[in-house]
C-alpha positions as CSV (number, residue, x, y, z in Angstrom):
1,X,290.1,204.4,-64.7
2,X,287.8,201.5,-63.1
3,X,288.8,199.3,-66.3
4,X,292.7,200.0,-65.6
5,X,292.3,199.5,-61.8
6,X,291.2,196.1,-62.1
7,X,293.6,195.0,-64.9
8,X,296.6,196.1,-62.4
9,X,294.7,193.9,-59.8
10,X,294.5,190.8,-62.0
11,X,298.0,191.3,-63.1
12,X,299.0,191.6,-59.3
13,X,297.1,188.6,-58.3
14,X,298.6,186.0,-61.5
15,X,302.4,187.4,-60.7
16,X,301.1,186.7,-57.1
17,X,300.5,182.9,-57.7
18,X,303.0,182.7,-60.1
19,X,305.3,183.1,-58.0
20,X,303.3,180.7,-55.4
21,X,303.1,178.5,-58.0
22,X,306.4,175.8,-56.7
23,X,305.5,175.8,-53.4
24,X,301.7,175.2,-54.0
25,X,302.9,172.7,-56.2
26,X,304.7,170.8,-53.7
27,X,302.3,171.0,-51.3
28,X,299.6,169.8,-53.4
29,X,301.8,166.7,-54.4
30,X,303.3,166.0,-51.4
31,X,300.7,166.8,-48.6
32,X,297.2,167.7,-49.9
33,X,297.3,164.8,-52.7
34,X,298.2,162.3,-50.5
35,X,296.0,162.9,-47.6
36,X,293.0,162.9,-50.4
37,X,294.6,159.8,-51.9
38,X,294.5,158.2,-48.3
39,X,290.5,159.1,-47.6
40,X,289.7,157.5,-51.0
41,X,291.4,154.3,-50.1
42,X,289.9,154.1,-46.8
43,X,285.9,153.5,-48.8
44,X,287.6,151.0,-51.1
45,X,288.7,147.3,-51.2
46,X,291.7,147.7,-52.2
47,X,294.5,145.6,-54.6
48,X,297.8,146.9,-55.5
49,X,300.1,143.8,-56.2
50,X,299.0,142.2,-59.8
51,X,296.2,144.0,-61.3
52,X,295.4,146.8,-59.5
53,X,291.7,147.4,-58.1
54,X,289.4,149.5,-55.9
55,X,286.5,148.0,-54.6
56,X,284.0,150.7,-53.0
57,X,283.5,149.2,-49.8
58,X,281.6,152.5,-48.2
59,X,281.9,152.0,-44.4
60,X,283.5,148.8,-44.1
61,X,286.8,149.6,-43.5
62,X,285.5,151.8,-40.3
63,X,283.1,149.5,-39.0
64,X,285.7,146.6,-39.1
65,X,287.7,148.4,-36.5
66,X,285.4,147.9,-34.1
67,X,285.5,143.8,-34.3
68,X,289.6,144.5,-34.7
69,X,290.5,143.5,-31.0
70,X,294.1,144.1,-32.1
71,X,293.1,147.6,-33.2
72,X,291.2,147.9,-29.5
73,X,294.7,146.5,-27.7
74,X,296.6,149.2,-30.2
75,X,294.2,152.3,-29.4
76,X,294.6,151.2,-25.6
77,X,298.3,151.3,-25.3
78,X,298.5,154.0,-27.8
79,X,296.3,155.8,-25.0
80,X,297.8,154.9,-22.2
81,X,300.9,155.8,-24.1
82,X,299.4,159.4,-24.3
83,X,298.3,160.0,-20.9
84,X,301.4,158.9,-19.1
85,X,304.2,160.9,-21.3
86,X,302.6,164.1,-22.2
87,X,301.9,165.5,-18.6
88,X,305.4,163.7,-17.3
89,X,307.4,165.2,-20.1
90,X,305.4,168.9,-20.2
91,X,306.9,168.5,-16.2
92,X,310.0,167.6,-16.4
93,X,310.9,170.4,-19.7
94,X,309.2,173.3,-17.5
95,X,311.3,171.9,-14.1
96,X,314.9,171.2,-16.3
97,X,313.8,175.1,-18.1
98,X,312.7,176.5,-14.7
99,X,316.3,175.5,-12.6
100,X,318.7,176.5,-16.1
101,X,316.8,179.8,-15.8
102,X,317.4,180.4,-11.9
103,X,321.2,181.6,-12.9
104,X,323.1,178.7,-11.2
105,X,326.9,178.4,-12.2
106,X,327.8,175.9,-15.0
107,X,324.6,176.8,-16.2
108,X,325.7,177.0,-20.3
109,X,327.3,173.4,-19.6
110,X,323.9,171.8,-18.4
111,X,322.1,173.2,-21.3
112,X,324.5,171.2,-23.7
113,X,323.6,168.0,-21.9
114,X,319.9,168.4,-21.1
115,X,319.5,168.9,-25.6
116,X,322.1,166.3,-26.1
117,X,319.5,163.6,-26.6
118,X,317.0,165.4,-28.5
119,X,320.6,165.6,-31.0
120,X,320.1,162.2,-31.4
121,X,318.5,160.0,-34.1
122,X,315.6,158.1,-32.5
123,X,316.5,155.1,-34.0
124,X,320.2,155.4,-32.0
125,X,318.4,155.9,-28.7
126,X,316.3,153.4,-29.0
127,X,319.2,150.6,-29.9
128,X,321.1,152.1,-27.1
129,X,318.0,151.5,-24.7
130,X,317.8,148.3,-25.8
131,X,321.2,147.5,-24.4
132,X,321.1,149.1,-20.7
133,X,317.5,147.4,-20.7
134,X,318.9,143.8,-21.6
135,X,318.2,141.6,-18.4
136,X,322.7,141.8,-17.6
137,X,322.2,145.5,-19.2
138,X,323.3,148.9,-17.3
139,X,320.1,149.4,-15.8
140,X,319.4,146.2,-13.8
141,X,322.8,146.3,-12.7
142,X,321.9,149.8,-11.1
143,X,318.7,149.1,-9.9
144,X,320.2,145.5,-8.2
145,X,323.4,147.6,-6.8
146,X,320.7,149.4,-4.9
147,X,318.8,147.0,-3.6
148,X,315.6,147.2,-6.3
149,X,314.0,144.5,-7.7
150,X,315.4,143.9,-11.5
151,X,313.0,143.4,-14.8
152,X,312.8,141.8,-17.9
153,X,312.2,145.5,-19.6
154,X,312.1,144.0,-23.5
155,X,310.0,140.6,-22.8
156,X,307.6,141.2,-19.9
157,X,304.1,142.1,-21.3
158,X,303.7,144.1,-18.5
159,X,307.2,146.1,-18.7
160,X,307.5,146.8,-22.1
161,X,305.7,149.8,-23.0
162,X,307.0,151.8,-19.7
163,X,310.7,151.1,-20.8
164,X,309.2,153.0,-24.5
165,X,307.6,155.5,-22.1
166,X,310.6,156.0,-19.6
167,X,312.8,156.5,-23.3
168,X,310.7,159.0,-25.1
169,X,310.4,161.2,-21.6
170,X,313.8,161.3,-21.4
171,X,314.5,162.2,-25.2
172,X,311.6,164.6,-25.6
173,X,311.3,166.7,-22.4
174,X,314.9,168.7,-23.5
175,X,313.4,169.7,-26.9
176,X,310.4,171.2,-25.1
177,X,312.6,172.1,-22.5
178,X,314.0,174.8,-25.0
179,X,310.8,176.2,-25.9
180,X,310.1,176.9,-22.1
181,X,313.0,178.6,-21.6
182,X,312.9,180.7,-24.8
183,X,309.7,182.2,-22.7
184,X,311.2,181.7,-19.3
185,X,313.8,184.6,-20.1
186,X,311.0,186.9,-21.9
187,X,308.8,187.0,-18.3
188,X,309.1,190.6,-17.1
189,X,310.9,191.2,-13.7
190,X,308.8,193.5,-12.3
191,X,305.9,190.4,-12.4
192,X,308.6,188.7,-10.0
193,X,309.5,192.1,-7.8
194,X,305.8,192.6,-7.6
195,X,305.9,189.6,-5.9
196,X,308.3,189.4,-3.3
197,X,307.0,193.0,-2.5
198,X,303.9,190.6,-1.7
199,X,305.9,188.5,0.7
200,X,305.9,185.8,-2.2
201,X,308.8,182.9,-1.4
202,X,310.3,181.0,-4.4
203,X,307.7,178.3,-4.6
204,X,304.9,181.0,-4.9
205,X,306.4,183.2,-7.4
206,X,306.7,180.0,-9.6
207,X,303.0,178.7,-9.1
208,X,301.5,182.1,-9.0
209,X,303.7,183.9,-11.9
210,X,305.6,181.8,-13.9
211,X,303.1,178.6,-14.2
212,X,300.3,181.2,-15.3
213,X,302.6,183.5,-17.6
214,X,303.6,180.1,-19.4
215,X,300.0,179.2,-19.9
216,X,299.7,179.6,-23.8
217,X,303.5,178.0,-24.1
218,X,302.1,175.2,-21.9
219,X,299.2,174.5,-24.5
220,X,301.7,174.4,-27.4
221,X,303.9,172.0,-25.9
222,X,300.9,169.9,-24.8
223,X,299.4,170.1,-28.5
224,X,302.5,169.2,-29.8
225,X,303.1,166.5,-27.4
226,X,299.8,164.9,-27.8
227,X,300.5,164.5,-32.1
228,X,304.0,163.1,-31.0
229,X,302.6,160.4,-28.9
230,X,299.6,159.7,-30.9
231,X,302.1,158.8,-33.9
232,X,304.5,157.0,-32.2
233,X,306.4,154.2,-34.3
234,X,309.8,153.7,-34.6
235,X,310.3,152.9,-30.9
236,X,307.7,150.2,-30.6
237,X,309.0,149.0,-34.1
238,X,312.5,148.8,-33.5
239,X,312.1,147.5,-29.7
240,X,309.6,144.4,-31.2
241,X,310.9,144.0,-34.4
242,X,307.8,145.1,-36.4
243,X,305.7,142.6,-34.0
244,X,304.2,145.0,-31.7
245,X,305.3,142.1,-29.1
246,X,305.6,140.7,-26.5
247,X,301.9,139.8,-26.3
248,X,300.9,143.0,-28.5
249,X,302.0,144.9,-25.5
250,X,304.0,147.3,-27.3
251,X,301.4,147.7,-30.2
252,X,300.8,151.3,-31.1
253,X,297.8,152.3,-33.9
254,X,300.9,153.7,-36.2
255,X,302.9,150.4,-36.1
256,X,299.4,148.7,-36.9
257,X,298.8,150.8,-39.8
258,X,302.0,149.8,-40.8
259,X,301.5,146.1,-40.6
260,X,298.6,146.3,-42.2
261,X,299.2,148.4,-45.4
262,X,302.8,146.7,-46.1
263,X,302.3,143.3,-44.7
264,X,299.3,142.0,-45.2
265,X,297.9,141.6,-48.5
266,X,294.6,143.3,-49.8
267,X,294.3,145.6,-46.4
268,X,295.7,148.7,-47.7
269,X,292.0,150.1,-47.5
270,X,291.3,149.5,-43.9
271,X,295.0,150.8,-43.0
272,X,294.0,153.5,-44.8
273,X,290.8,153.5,-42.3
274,X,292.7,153.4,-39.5
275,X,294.7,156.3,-40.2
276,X,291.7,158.2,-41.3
277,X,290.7,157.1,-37.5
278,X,293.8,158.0,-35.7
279,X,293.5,161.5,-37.8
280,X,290.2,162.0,-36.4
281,X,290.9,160.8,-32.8
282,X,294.3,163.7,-32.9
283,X,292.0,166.4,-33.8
284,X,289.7,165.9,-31.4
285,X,292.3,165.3,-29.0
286,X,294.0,169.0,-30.0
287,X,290.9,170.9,-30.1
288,X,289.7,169.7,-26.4
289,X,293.0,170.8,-24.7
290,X,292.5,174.3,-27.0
291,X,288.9,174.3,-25.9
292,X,290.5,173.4,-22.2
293,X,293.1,176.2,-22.5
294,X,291.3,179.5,-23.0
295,X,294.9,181.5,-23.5
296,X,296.2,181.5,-27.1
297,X,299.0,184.5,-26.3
298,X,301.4,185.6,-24.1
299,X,299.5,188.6,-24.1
């Protein structure tokens, strides 16, 4: 009985991962191959044009980012990049969710047009950016019709990286936007007639109910917002035209990565490095807002 027990088990268990077997495939050739393909080349000097070689290097790669000062000015504005458009667009989706949940007419209308831009291709936005922020584009005509001073949003060191931020706010808050709402409309009532029973005004009920009720949601969207900014690319590609200019100021650690695994010859290794790096600095980054965040459910 024993003996026929565990035959039925094995058979379960092979028709189990034989029917696994195509997706396990393709993640093992498309994700898990890869990624173990990447960490080898990151310990190796390595050739690819010609004859191909691997040099084991060790810890070369990794301790030649530390005397990289374009890798430094990269990390920095990939940073700075970080800390300015996760908490402003984690804002703005919860206040555009917040008023399309309070009921107000036209309200099916305004959700159409808040997601419109997360509808678009990245590449799109960031070409039509590039025209309102020409110096005679849309949005120094605006800003001088009002009586603001004007910039030079695509060559000003100093500019160019908030017109990249100012973009990806926009075009990312409506997709998180959605996710808000989704658990906007799944808050009970009786949390919000509890409240005014309380004497609670509008501002209270949101800081005191919705703000904590959307707790785990908020972690979710910050987690995801942090691996979005940390891997930003085709923005600060497209606006510099693969330079990372003006004056590096627009230099991200992906677009770095990228010059040095397809551009330079003989650095595929420490790009590899680099985004062993950038892998490490994301997952330390996610598990210190999870560690921040005690909720995990809405429950």
């Amino acid at each position: 009985m024993k003996q026929t027990l565990t035959k039925k088990m094995w058979r379960e268990t092979g028709s189990a991962y034989l029917f696994l077997s195509p997706a396990l495939f393709v993640l093992l050739l498309f994700i898990i191959g890869p990624i173990v393909f990447a960490v080898f080349l990151a310990f190796h000097k390595v050739q690819l044009l010609g004859a191909t070689s691997f040099e084991f290097v060790g810890f070369d790669n990794f301790t030649r980012i530390a005397n990289d000062t374009r890798a430094k000015i990269a990390l920095w504005n990939t940073l700075k990049y970080v800390v300015i458009v996760v908490p402003c667009q984690t804002i703005l989706a919860l206040v555009l969710a917040a008023t399309l949940n309070a009921g107000l007419k036209g309200e099916r209308f305004f959700r159409i047009v808040y997601f419109l831009p997360t509808l678009t291709s990245s590449a799109v936005l960031t070409l039509i950016f590039m025209w309102m922020y020409n110096q005679n584009g849309l949005i120094n005509h605006v800003l001088e019709a009002v009586g603001l001073p004007t910039y030079n949003w695509l060559g000003d060191p100093d500019v160019a990286l908030n017109a990249i931020m100012i973009m990806n706010i926009w075009s990312t808050a409506p997709y998180f936007m959605v996710i808000y709402l989704a658990a906007l409309q799944d808050i009970p009532d009786s949390l919000y007639e509890a409240a005014e029973l309380d004497g609670a005004n509008a501002w209270q009920k949101f800081w005191h109910v919705t703000v904590p009720y959307l707790r785990p949601v908020t972690s979710f969207v910050v987690i995801m917002g942090l691996i979005g900014t940390f891997q930003l690319f085709d923005q600060s590609y497209i606006f510099s035209a693969g330079s990372g200019g003006p004056n590096n100021s627009t230099l991200t650690v992906v677009l770095l990565i990228y010059q040095y695994a397809f551009k330079m010859l003989g650095t595929m290794g420490y790009a590899a490095a680099l985004a062993f790096a950038l892998a490490i600095i994301i997952l330390i980054a996610t598990l210190l807002q999870r560690k921040l965040s005690k909720e995990e459910s809405l429950y």
